[in-house]
C-alpha positions, 0 to 999 in steps of 0.5 A: 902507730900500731896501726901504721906498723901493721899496714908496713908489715902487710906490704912488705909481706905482700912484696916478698910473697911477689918476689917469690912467686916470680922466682917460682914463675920462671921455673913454671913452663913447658920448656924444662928447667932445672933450679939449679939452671935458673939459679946460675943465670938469675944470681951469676948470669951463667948457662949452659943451655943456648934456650936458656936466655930466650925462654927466660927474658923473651916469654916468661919475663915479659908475660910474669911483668905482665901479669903483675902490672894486669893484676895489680891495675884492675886490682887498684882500679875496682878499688877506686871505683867501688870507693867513688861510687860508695858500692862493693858490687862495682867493677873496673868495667861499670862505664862500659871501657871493657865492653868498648874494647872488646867491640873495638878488637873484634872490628879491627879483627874483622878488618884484619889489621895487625896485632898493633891495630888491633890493640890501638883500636881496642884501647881507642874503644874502651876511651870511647865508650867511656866518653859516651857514657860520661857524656850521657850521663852530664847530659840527662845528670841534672837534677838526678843523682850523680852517681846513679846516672852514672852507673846506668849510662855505663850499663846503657853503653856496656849492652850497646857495646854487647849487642854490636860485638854480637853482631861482629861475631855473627858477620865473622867468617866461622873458619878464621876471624870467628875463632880469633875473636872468640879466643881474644875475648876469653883473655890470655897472657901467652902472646905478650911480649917486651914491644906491649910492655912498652907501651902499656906500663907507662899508660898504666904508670899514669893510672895509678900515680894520680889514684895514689896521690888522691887516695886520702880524698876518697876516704873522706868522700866515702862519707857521701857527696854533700860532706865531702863538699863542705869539708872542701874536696872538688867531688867533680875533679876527684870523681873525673880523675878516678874516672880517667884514669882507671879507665886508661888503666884498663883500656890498656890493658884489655888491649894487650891481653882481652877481657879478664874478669872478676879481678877488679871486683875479687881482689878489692873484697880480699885486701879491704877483709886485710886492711880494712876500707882505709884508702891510704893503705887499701889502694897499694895493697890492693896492686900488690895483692892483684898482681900476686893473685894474676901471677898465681892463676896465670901460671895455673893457666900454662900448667894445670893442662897440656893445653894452655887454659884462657886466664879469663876462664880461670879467673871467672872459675877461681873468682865466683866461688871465692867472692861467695865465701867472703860474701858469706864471712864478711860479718860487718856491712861495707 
């Protein structure tokens, strides 16, 4: 029962950290904005500056829902693959989908199709790649470990995938279509808007709802395979249901705002020191705490320069340091 009561408290904490810094979010930028402003148009729907609706419901609505709903899919999706394949290095692109959409935009930037090809092919790549890689590993997985032919098919695809996107940079025209894909990659949040809203939430809607609903499977799976087994639980239809949907999770999202990293692997480490490894609560808090951590470097990312820093960069900065210490001050084994 104290255990249940700590758990709720965690979330609605959580909840309400999130609220404020949405508040807090809207006020961040470099259209000027008095408090005052923004408190009379969010709580009485009044004001006085025509910009005023624009700058709020068109850019930074959209992208603070965006960094919500990013955060909080890598969060929730490391979280089930470091539960599915029982290891804490493990990150939302272990089975190459990052890599496969990175290749599939920087074709579609080569090709020069629209910001709407671009991101359905990228989102078409990152499936790919992860239906190559689950298809080589069922094709050599016999008699091997599971698990392990796995993880190298995803590395086996992720440095293909590495190798021909090195090639599309190199065919690039230096002047244009390099510079773009360059940036692409790095991630950022500046260009979204409502219309990509649109279509990724409901692709990461899918995602996470099957996750939430198997999440007491993963708990008894983090005992290992063969118990698992005897105590009922379908391994083969949970590993493909954690791996189908995280991977349209992140697929989805790589194709609305590039490759942003650390998220899925840091975040995981933070809320399992606050939760603890059980997935019934790990798995919502882990959303909760990646949409807050997102929304926090997103808006270092649009205001610490008066250049807007690629949230990628910041997330790699910002992440790298911080895994360290908790590596360092984690005292249990996970």
């Amino acid at each position: 029962m104290l255990e249940k009561y700590k758990h709720s408290l965690i979330l609605v904490i959580g909840s309400i950290l999130l609220l404020l810094l949405c508040l807090i979010s809207l006020y961040i930028g470099r259209y000027p904005i008095t408090p005052a402003e923004l408190f009379r148009f969010i709580f009485h729907g009044e004001c006085t500056d025509p910009n005023l609706p624009v700058v709020l419901l068109n850019i930074r609505a959209p992208r603070i829902i965006a960094a919500i709903a990013v955060g909080g899919a890598l969060s929730i999706a490391g979280t089930a693959y470091q539960g599915l394949f029982r290891n804490p290095m493990v990150s939302p692109d272990i089975l190459g989908v990052t890599s496969g959409a990175g290749l599939g935009a920087a074709i579609a930037i080569l090709l020069s199709l629209s910001i709407v090809g671009i991101q359905l092919l990228s989102f078409a790549g990152g499936l790919a790649a992860v239906l190559l890689a689950v298809g080589i590993g069922k094709s050599v997985g016999k008699g091997h470990d599971v698990i392990l032919v796995l993880v190298l098919s995803g590395m086996i695809i992720s440095s293909l995938c590495g190798a021909l996107l090195s090639l599309c940079k190199y065919m690039a025209d230096p002047d244009d279509k390099l510079p773009a894909i360059t940036y692409w990659l790095m991630g950022s949040l500046a260009s979204i808007r409502m219309n990509d809203l649109y279509v990724v939430l409901p692709i990461i809607t899918v995602g996470v709802v099957p996750l939430l609903l198997f999440r007491w499977q993963l708990n008894v799976l983090s005992f290992g395979e063969e118990e698992a087994r005897s105590l009922g639980i379908n391994t083969s239809v949970l590993r493909a249901v954690v791996i189908l949907s995280t991977s349209l999770m992140t697929a989805s999202v790589v194709s609305v705002c590039g490759i942003i990293g650390w998220v899925g692997l840091l975040v995981p480490h933070l809320t399992r020191m606050i939760t603890g490894a059980d997935h019934r609560i790990l798995l919502p808090a882990s959303f909760l705490f990646g949409a807050i951590f997102l929304l926090l470097v997103d808006n270092l990312a649009r205001s610490i320069s008066s250049v807007e820093i690629p949230i990628g960069i910041l997330t790699a900065v910002i992440g790298a340091p911080f895994f360290l210490y908790f590596l360092r001050k984690s005292k249990r084994t996970w």
